[in-house]
C-alpha positions in Angstrom: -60.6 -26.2 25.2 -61.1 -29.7 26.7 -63.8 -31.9 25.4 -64.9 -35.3 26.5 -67.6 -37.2 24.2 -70.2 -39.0 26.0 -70.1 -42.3 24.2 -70.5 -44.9 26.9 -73.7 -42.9 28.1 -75.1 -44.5 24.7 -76.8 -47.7 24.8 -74.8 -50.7 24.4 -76.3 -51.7 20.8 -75.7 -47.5 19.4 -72.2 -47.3 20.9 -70.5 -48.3 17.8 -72.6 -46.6 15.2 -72.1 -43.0 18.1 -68.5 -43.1 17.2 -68.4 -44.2 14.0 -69.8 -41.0 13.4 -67.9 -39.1 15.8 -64.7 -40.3 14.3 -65.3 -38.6 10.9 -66.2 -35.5 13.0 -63.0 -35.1 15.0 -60.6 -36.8 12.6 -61.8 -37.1 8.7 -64.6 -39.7 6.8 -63.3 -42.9 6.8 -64.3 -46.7 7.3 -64.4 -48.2 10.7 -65.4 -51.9 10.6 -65.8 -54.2 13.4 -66.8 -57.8 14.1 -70.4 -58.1 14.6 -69.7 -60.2 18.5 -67.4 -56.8 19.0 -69.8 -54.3 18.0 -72.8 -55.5 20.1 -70.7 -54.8 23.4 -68.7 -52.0 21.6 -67.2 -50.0 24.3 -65.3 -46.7 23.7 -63.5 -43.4 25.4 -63.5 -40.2 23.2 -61.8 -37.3 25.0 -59.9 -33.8 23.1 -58.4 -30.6 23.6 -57.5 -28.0 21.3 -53.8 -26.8 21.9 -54.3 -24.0 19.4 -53.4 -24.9 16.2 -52.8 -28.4 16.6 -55.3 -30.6 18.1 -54.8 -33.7 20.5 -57.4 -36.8 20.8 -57.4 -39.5 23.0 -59.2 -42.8 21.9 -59.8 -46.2 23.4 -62.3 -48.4 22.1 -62.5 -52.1 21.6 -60.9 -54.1 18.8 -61.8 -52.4 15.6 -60.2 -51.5 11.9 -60.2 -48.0 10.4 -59.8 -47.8 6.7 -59.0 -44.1 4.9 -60.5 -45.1 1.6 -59.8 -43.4 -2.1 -64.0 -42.2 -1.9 -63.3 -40.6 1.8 -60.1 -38.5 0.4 -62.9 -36.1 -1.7 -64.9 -35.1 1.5 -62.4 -32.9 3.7 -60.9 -29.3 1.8 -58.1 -29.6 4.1 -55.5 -32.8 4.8 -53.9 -32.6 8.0 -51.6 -35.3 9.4 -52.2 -37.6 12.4 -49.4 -38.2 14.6 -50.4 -41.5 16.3 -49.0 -42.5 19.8 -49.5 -46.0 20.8 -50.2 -45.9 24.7 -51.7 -49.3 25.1 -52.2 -52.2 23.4 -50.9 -52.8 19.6 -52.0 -52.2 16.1 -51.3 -52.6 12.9 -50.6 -49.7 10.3 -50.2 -49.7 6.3 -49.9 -46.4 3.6 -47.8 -46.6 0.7 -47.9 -50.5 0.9 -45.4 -50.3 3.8 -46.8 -51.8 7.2 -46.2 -50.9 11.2 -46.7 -53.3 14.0 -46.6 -50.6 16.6 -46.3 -51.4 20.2 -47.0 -49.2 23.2 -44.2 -46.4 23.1 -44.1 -46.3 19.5 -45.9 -43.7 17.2 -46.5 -43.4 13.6 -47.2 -40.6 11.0 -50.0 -40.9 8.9 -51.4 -38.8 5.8 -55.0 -37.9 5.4 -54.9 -37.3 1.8 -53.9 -40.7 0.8 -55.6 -44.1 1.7 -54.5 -45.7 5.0 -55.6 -48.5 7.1 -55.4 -49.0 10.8 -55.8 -52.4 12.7 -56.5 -53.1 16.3 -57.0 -56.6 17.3 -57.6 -55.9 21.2 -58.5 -52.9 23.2 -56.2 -50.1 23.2 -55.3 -46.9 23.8 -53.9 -44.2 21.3 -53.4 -40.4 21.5 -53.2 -39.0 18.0 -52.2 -35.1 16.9 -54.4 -33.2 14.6 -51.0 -31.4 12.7 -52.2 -28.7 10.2 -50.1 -29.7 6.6 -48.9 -26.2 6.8 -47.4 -26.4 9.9 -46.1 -30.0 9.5 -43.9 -29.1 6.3 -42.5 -26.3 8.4 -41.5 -29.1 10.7 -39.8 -30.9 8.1 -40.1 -29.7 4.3 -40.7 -33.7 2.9 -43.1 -35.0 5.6 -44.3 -37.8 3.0 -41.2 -39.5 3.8 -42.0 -40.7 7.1 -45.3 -42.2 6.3 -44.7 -46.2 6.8 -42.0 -46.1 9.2 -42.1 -46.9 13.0 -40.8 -44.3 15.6 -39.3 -46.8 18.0 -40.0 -46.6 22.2 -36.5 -47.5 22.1 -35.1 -44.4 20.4 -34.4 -41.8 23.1 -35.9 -39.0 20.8 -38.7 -40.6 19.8 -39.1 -42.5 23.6 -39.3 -39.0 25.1 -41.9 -37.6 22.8 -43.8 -40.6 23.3 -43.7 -40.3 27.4 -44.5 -36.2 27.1 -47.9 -36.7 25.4 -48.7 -39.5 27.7 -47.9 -37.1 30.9 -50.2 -34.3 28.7 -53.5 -36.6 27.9 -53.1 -37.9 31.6 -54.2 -34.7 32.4 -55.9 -33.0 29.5 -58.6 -31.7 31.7 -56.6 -30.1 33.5 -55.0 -27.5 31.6 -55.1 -24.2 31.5 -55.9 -21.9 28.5 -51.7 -20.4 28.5 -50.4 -24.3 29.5 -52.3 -25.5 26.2 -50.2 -22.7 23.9 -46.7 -23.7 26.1 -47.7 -27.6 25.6 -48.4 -27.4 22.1 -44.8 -24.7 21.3 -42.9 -27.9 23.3 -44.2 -31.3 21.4 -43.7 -29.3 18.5 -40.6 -28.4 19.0 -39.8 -32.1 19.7 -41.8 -33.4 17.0 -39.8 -31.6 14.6 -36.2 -32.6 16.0 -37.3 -36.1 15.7 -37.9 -36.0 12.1 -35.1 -33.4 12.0 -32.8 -36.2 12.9 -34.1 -38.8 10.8 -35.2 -36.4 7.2 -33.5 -37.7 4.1 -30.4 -35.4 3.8 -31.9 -32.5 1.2 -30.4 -28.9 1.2 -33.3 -26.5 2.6 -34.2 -23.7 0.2 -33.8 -20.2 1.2 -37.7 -19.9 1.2 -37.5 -23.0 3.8 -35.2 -22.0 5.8 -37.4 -18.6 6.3 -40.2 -20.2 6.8 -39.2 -22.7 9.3 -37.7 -19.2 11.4 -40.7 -17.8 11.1 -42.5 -21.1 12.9 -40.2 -20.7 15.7 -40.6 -16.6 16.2 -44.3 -17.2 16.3 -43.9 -20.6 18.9 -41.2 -18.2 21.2 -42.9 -14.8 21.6 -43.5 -15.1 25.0 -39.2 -15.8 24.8 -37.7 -12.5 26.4 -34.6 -13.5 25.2 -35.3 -13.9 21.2 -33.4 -12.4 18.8 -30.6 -13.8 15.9 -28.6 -15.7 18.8 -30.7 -17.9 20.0 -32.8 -18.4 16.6 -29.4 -18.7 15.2 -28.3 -21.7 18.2 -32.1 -23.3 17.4 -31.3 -24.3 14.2 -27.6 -24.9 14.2 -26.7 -21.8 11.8 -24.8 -19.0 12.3 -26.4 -15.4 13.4 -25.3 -14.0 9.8 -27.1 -16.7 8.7 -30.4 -15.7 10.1 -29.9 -12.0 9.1 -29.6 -12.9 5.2 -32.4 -15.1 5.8 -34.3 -11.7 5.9 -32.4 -9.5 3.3 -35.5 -10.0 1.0 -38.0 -9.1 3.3 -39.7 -5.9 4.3 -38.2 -5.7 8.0 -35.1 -7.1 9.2 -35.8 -10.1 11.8 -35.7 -7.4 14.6 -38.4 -5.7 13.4 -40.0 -8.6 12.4 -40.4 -10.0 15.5 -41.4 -7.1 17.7 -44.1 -6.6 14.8 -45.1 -10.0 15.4 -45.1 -9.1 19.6 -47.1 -6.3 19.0 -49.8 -8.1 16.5 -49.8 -10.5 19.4 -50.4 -7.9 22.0 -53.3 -6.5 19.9 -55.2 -9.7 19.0 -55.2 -10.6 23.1 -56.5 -7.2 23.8 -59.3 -7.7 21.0 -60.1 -11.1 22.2 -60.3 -10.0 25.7 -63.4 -7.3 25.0 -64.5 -5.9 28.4 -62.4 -7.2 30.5 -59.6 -4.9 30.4 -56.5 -7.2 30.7 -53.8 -5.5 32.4 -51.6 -3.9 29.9 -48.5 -5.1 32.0 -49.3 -8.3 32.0 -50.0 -8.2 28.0 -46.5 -6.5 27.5 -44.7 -9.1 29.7 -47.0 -12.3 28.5 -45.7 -11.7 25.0 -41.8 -10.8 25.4 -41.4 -7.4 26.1 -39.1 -6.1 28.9 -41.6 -3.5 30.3 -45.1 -1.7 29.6 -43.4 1.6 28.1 -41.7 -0.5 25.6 -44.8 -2.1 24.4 -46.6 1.4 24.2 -43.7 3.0 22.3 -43.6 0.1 19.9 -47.6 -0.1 19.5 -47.9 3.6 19.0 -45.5 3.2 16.6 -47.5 0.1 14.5 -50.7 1.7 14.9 -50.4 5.7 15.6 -52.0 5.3 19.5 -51.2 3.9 22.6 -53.0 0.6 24.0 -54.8 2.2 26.5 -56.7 4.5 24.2 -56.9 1.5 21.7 -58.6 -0.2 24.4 -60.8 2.6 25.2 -62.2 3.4 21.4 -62.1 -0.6 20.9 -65.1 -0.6 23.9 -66.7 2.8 22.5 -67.4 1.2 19.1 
């Protein structure tokens, strides 16, 4: 869902104080400082949408400093990272004593549940990710490692990323509902071969490995084509590989991810209420071939066919 924040309807005088308090609403508590000349004529853009489990900002404001102080770090139950895209103008970024003079292009990681500061001495422009922690060590198991280091325009990785989530907040009101879930399964995927390519060299644990596989099933159900090959060709291990990874769980990762298809198939029809969704179009939307296979797998998972899931789900 798309949200833009209404700051510069504010009077000129409460602009500042509006999104001081906006930013520890959308982001975390923290500091934001300004000098007084700035913060009388204190202009600023707000604008967000909710990819799904990652959420992207946009935010341009006059020259400011944000501080993540020791006393904020106590106020949030949850840490997630910020990805932070430099689109215009510069800044300066320190955590762990290490500093970043980012330039347009360039993008940093920061950590929530550590003290950070953030310095913008002209107007600029920044898009920053929301990233869940969970989902960020599935990315890369030692995401810590990255905080104080500059991901460089230059670099063709990190250039690319950069240049996708500019094309996405160019047009962040425009996307639809199933775009948003593709968008946010693509700058993840890049995301995490950028630090992929740059992660201290550390053997992956077997409870790693699995859970990384498991981020990727969930990303590619809508995949036709996913199986042990092309999890196998993802992550530059061998299709006996990916089998052992599941010896030691309850389903092999066949069954685990039509079990996951079919979860996925029941949650849209739950969400949908009344509407009746076509039952085609939920088979086909979330990997299956055809609408029989989807019925003979859900009766299967839950002892009746969609259509009469459907039909007690509106009678209760």
């Amino acid at each position: 869902m798309y949200q833009s924040y209404a700051i510069a309807a504010c009077r000129p005088h409460e602009r500042f104080d509006s999104f001081r308090a906006l930013v520890d609403d959308v982001f975390c508590p923290m500091e934001i400082d300004s000098r007084r000349s700035v913060r009388d004529a204190f202009d600023a853009r707000v604008d967000a949408v909710n990819l799904g489990s990652v959420k992207l900002v946009r935010v341009a404001t006059s020259p400011l400093q944000v501080r993540r102080r020791p006393q904020d770090l106590a106020h949030v139950s949850e840490s997630p990272y910020l990805v932070k895209f430099q689109l215009r103008g510069e800044s300066l970024w320190s955590q762990r004593g290490r500093e970043v003079h980012a330039r347009p292009g360039d993008f940093v990681i920061a950590s929530t549940a550590e003290p950070y500061s953030l310095t913008f001495r002209g107007e600029y422009e920044m898009p920053v990710m929301v990233v869940p922690g969970a989902i960020m060590r599935r990315l890369t198991p030692d995401p810590d490692q990255f905080l104080g280091r500059r991901m460089a325009v230059e670099e063709a990785d990190c250039g690319l990323l950069s240049s996708f989530v500019a094309q996405v907040v160019a047009r962040m009101n425009q996307l639809s509902q199933p775009m948003m879930h593709r968008i946010e399964v693509n700058v993840l995927d890049l995301l995490g071969a950028v630090l992929t390519a740059r992660a201290r060299s550390r053997p992956l644990t077997h409870e790693q490995w699995l859970a990384q596989v498991k981020v990727y099933i969930q990303d590619h159900l809508h995949d036709r084509g996913l199986g042990p090959a092309t999890i196998a060709a993802a992550f530059g291990i061998s299709t006996r590989s990916v089998h052992m990874l599941f010896e030691t769980e309850p389903a092999t990762v066949g069954r685990y991810i039509r079990a996951q298809r079919i979860a996925a198939c029941r949650r849209t029809l739950e969400a949908d209420g009344q509407t009746s969704p076509s039952l085609t179009d939920v088979a086909l939307s979330w990997g299956f071939y055809d609408l029989s296979h989807m019925t003979r797998c859900f009766r299967e998972e839950y002892g009746e066919p969609p259509r009469r899931f459907m039909l007690l789900k509106r009678n209760d």
